[in-house]
C-alpha positions in Angstrom: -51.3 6.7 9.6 -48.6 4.5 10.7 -47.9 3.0 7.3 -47.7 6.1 5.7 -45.3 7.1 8.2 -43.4 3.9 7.4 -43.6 4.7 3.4 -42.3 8.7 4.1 -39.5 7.2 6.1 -38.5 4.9 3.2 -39.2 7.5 1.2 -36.6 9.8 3.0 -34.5 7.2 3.6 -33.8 6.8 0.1 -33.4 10.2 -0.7 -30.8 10.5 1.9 -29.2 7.6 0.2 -29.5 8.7 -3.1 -28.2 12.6 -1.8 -25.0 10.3 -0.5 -24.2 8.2 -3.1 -24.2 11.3 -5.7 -21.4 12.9 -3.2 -19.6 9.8 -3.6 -19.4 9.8 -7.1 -17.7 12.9 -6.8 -14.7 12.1 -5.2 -13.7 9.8 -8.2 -14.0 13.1 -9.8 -12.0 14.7 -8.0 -9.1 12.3 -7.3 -9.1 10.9 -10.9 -6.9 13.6 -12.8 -4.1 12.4 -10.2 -4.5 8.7 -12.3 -5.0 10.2 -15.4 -3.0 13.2 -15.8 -0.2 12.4 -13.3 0.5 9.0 -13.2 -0.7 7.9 -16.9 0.4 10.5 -19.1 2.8 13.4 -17.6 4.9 11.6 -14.8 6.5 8.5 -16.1 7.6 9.9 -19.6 8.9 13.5 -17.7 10.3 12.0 -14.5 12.3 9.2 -16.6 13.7 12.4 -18.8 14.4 14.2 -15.4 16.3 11.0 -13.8 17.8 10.5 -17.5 19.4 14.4 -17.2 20.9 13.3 -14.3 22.2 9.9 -15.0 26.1 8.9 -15.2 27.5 7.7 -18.9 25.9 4.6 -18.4 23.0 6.2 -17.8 22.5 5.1 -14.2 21.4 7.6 -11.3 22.8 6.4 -7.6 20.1 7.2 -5.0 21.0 5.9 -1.9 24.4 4.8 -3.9 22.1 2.2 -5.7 22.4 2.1 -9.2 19.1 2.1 -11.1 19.1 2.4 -14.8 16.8 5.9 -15.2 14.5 3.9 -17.6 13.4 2.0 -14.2 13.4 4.7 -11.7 9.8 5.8 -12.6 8.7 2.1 -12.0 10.7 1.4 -9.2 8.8 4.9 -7.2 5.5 3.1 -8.0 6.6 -0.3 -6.5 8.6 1.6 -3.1 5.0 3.3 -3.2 3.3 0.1 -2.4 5.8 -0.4 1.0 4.4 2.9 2.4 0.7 2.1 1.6 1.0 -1.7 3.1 2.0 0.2 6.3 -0.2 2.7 6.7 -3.6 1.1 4.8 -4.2 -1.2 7.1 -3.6 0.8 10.3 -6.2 3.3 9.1 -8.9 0.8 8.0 -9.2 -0.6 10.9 -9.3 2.7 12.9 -12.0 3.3 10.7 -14.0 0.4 11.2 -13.3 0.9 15.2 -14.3 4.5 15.4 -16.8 4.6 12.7 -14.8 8.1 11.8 -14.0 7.3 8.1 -14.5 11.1 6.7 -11.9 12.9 8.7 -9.1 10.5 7.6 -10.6 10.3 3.7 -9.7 14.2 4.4 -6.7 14.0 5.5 -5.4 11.4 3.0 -7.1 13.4 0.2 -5.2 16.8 1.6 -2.1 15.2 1.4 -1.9 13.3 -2.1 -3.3 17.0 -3.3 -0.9 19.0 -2.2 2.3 16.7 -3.3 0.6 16.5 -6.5 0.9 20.2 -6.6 4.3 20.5 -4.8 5.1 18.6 -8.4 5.3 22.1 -10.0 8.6 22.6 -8.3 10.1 19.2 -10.2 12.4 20.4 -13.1 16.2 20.3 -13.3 17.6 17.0 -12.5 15.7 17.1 -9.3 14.8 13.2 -10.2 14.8 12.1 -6.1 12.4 15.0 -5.6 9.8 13.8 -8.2 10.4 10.1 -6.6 9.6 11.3 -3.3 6.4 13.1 -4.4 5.3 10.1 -6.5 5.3 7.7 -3.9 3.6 10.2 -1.2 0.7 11.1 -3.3 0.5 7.6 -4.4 0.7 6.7 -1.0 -2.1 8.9 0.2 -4.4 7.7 -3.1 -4.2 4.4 -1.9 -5.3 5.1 1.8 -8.0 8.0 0.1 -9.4 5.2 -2.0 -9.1 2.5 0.3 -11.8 4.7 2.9 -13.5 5.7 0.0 -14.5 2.3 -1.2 -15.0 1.3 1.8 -18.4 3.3 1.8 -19.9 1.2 -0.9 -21.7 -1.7 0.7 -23.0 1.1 3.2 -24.7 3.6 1.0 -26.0 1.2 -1.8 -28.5 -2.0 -0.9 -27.1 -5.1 -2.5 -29.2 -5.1 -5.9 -27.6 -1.3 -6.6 -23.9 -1.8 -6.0 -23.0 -2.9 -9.8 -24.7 0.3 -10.6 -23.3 2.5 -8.4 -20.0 1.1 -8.5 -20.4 1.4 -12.4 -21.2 5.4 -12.2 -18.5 6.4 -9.9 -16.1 5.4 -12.2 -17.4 6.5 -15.3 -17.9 9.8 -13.0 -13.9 9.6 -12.6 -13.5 8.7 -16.2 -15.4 11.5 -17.3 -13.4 13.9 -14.9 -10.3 12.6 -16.3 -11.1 13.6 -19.8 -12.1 16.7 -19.5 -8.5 17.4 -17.5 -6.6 15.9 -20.4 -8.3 18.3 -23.2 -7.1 21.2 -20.9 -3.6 19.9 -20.7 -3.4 19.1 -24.2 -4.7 22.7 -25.4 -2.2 23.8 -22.6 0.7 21.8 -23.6 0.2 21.9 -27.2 -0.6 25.7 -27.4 2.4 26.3 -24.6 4.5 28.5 -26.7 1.7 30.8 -26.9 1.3 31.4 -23.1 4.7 32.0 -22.9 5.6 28.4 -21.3 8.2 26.4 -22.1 7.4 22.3 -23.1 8.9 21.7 -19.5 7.0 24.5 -17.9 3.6 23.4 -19.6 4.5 19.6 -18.3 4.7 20.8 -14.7 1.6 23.1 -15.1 -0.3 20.3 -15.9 0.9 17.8 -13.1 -0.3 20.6 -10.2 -3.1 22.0 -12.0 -4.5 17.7 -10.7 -3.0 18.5 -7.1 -5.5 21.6 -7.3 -8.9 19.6 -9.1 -8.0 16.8 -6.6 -8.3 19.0 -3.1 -11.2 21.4 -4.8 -13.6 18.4 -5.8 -13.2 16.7 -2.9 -14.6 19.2 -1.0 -18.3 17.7 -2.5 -17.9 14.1 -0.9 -16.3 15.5 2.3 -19.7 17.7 2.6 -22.4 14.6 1.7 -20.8 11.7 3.1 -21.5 10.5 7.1 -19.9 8.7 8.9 -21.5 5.8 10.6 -21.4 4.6 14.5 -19.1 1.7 14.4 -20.5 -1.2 16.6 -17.6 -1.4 19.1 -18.2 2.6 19.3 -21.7 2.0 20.2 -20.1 -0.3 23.0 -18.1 2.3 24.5 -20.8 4.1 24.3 -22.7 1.9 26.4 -20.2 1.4 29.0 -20.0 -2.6 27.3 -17.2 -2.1 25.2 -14.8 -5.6 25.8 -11.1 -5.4 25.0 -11.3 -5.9 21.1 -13.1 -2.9 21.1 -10.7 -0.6 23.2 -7.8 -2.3 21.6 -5.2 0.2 19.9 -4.9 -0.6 16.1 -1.5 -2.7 15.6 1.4 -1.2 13.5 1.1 -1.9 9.4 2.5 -5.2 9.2 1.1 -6.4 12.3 -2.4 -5.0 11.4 -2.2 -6.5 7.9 -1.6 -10.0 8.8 -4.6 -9.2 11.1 -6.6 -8.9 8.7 -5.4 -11.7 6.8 -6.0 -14.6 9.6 -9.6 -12.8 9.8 -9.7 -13.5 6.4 -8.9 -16.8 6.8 -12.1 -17.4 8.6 -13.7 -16.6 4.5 -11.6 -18.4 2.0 -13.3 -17.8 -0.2 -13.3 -14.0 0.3 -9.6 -14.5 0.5 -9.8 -16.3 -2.8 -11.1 -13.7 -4.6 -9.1 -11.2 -3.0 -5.9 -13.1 -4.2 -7.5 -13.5 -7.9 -8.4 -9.6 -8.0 -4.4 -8.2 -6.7 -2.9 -10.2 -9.3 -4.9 -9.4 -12.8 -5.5 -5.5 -11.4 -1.8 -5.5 -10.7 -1.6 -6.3 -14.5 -4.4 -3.4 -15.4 -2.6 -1.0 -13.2 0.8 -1.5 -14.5 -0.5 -0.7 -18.1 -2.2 2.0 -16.8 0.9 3.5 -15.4 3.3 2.5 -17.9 1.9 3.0 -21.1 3.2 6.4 -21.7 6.6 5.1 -21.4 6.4 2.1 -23.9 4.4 4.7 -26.2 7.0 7.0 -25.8 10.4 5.1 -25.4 9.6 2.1 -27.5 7.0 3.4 -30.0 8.5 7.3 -30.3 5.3 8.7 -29.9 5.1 12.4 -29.1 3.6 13.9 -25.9 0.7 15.0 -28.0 -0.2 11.7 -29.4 -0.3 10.0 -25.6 -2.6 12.5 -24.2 -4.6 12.3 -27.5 -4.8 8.3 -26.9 -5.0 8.8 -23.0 -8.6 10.9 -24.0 -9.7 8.4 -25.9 -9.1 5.9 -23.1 -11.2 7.8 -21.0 -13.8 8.8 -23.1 -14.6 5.0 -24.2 -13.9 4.2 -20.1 -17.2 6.2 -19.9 -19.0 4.3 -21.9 -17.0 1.0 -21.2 -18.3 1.2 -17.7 -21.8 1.6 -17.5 -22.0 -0.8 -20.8 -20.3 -3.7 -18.4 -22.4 -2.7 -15.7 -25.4 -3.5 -17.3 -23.9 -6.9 -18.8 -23.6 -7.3 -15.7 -26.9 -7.1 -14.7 -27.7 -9.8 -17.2 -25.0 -12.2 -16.9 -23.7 -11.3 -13.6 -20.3 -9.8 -12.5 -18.2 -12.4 -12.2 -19.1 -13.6 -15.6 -18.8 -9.9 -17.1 -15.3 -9.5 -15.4 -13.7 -13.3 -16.8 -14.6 -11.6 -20.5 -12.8 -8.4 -19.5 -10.1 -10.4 -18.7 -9.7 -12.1 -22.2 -9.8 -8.8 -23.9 -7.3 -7.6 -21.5 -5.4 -10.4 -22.7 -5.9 -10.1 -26.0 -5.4 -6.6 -26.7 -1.5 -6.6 -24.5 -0.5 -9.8 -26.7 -1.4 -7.1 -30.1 0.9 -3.8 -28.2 3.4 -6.7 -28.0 4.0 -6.1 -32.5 2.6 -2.5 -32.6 5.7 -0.6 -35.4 6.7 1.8 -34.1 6.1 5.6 -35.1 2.4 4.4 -36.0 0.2 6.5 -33.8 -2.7 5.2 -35.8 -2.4 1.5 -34.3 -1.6 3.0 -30.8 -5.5 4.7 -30.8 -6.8 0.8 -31.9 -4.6 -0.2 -28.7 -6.1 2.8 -26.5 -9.5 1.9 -27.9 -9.6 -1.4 -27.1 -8.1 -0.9 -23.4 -10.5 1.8 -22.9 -13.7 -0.5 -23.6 -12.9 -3.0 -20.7 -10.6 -0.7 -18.1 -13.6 1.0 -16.8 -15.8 -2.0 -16.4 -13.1 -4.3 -15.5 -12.1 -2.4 -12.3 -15.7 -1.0 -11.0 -17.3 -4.6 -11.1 -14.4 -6.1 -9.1 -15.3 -3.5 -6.3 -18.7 -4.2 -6.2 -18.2 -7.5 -6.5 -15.8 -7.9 -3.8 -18.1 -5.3 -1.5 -20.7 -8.4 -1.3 -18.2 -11.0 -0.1 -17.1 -8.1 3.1 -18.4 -9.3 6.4 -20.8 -6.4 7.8 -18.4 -3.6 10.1 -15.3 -5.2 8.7 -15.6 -2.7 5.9 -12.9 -0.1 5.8 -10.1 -2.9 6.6 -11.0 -5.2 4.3 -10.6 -2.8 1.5 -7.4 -1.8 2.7 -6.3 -5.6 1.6 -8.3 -4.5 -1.2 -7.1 -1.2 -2.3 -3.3 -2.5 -2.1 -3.2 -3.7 -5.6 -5.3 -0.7 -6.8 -4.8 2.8 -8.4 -1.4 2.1 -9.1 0.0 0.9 -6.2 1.0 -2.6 -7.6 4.1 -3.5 -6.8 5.0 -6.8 -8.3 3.7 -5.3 -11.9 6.1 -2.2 -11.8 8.4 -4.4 -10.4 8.5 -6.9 -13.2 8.0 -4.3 -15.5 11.0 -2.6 -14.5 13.1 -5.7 -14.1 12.5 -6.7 -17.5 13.5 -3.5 -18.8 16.3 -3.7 -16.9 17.6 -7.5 -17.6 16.5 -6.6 -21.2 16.8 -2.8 -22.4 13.4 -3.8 -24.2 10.2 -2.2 -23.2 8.6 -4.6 -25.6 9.6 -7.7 -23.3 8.7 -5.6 -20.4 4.8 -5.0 -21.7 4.7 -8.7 -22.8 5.7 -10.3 -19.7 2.8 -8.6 -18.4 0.0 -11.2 -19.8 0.9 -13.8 -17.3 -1.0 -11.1 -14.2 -3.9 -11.8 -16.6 -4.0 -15.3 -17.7 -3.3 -16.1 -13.7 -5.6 -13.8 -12.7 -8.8 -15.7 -14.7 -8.1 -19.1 -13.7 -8.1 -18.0 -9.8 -11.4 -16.2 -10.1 -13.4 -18.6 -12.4 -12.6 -21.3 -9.2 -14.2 -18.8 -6.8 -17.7 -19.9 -6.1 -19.1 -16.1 -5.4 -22.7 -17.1 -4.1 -21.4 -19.7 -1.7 -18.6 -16.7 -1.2 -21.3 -14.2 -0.4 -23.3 -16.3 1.7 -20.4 -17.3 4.0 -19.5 -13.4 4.1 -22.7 -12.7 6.0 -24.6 -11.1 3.2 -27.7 -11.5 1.2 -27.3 -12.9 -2.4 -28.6 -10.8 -5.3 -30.5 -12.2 -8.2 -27.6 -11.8 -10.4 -23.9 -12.0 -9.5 
């Protein structure tokens, strides 16, 4: 009697589980149109066009009195972005981990990159400071969103199902994402027939995400639980010692924090350091792409959402095909392979001619296979080198380079175009995030890493 108690416990145990992780899988549903839609296709090419309308002779706008060329601002939001993030990330991870009261912030953070994804409607004119200011707050709140939302990995899948999971949610999120870009592009290419104007259509499209974003995420919000932290449980008991009644520092303060507690797992750290600097390379593609297909290559709107789909679609695919590579030759392995491709296929947009939409789908093609895989092995990877109840800020280190809130990529990226006037220069320069990026994480040792972390080893990492 008792062991069959034992086996319907495990037995609910695992549904419960299985209930949670299918709600999380949702919320890269929801929140993935924002990547996609909004910061891939729409934004850059129509907020550069909106800062271009009301740039000087030189075309230069003045915010603050500084003069940006308009072909940067869209890059320089996405790096200012960043600043905001680094402040509030880390504040909110570790009031997560304290209180063990992750869903009501995921909430809030998701409530508020919605709704300036929608207030994106209102962009049109030469209002090119509005659009910055919504760009950076809903890129802001994505971060912190994704940061908590990653953060629930290592507690709702065992160590042998993480790869998986990891692998689903994204393809979840890739899949969302495609079926949001065939709307827009009926939308936008079929705009004269609802009566829309091209501009109209454009700003349709950017809050029709904001809208997706806050319905979805009702799912996750509705399946996830929140876990009792341990210094909770000591308050709780009446045992709680000053680290657990301690207020959470300020950004800054909080980050370096974690940092120094970081410090205590080099090799943690190591990995960390080797992940922000080739995902700040996939993220500034990501985010850029639309303006170097439409600026340098003079591709049409059409044609970038057409490539953007296929992106997504092979993303799908790309995903749970590298998740089960990584199964066999582990995840570490799996991502140093992503890496060359990554490599590989920037070096060939470097000599794409322009006007050639053809060659632009081999380049789409070729990022979608490894983008998906690339970026949900990293998290899984990283969610076995965490130390146990150190979950929510460690991610918040994590998440900083993520989702497209790099800020040395946009940076350089913007720089470049800048120094040069030549978005080819500025896409090339990026191979060096990538080529750094695999010599720091083939010196990471990830079993030893794991092992030091706290955490049992799988089989295959």
């Amino acid at each position: 009697m008792g062991t069959g108690t034992v086996r319907t416990d495990a037995a609910d145990e695992a549904a419960g589980r299985r209930r949670e992780q299918r709600g999380w899988y949702f919320y890269d549903w929801a929140c993935s149109v924002y990547s996609t839609s909004v910061l891939t296709v729409f934004l850059g090419p129509y907020l550069t066009s909106v800062a271009e309308r009301a740039a000087d002779a030189e075309g230069f706008v003045h915010p603050l009195g500084i003069p940006v060329r308009a072909g940067s601002f869209f890059a320089y939001s996405v790096s200012l972005s960043v600043i905001v993030a680094v402040l509030v990330m880390p504040l909110v991870g570790a009031a997560a981990d304290r209180t063990g009261r992750k869903k009501p912030l995921l909430a809030t953070a998701a409530y508020v990159g919605a709704t300036a994804t929608t207030a994106m409607f209102f962009l049109g004119g030469d209002r090119y400071l509005l659009g910055g200011a919504l760009l950076v707050v809903a890129n802001a709140a994505q971060s912190v969103a994704m940061m908590l939302y990653n953060s629930y990995l290592p507690q709702i899948a065992p160590p042998e199902e993480r790869d998986a999971v990891s692998s689903r949610g994204w393809a979840f999120g890739y899949a969302s994402g495609s079926l949001m870009l065939i709307v827009n592009l009926v939308l936008y290419l079929a705009h004269d027939s609802f009566g829309a104007s091209e501009s109209t259509a454009v700003r349709i499209c950017l809050a029709s995400a904001g809208l997706w974003w806050g319905a979805f995420a009702l799912i996750p919000l509705r399946r996830l639980r929140d876990r009792r932290s341990a210094s909770t449980a000591a308050e709780a008991d009446g045992t709680s010692g000053e680290a657990a009644g301690k207020p959470a520092a300020p950004g800054f303060r909080q980050l370096a924090a974690t940092v120094r507690d970081m410090r205590r797992h080099p090799l943690t750290l190591a990995f960390l350091l080797a992940y922000l600097i080739y995902n700040d390379g996939i993220q500034t593609v990501i985010s850029q792409a639309s303006i170097y297909g439409s600026k340098e290559l003079g591709l049409g709107q059409s044609t970038l959402i057409g490539a953007v789909l296929l992106v997504q679609v092979l993303a799908v695919a790309g995903a749970l095909a590298m998740g089960r590579l990584a199964r066999t030759y582990g995840a570490k392995r799996t991502i140093l392979g992503s890496l060359v491709a990554w490599t590989v296929t920037l070096a060939a947009g470097y000599f794409l001619p322009a006007g050639a939409p053809v060659w632009f789908f081999a380049l789409a093609a070729g990022i979608g296979l490894v983008l998906g895989g690339s970026q949900a092995l990293s998290r899984s990877l990283f969610s076995h080198l965490v130390p146990p109840g150190k979950e929510a800020e460690y991610f918040s280190a994590y998440e900083m380079s993520d989702r497209g809130m790099s800020w040395l990529g946009p940076l350089l990226f913007g720089l470049t175009y800048q120094l040069t006037g030549s978005y080819r220069d500025a896409i090339i320069s990026l191979v060096a995030f990538f080529v750094i990026g695999f010599a720091l994480l083939a010196r990471v040792p990830v079993r030893r890493a794991i092992s030091d972390a706290g955490n049992p080893v799988p089989t295959t990492i």
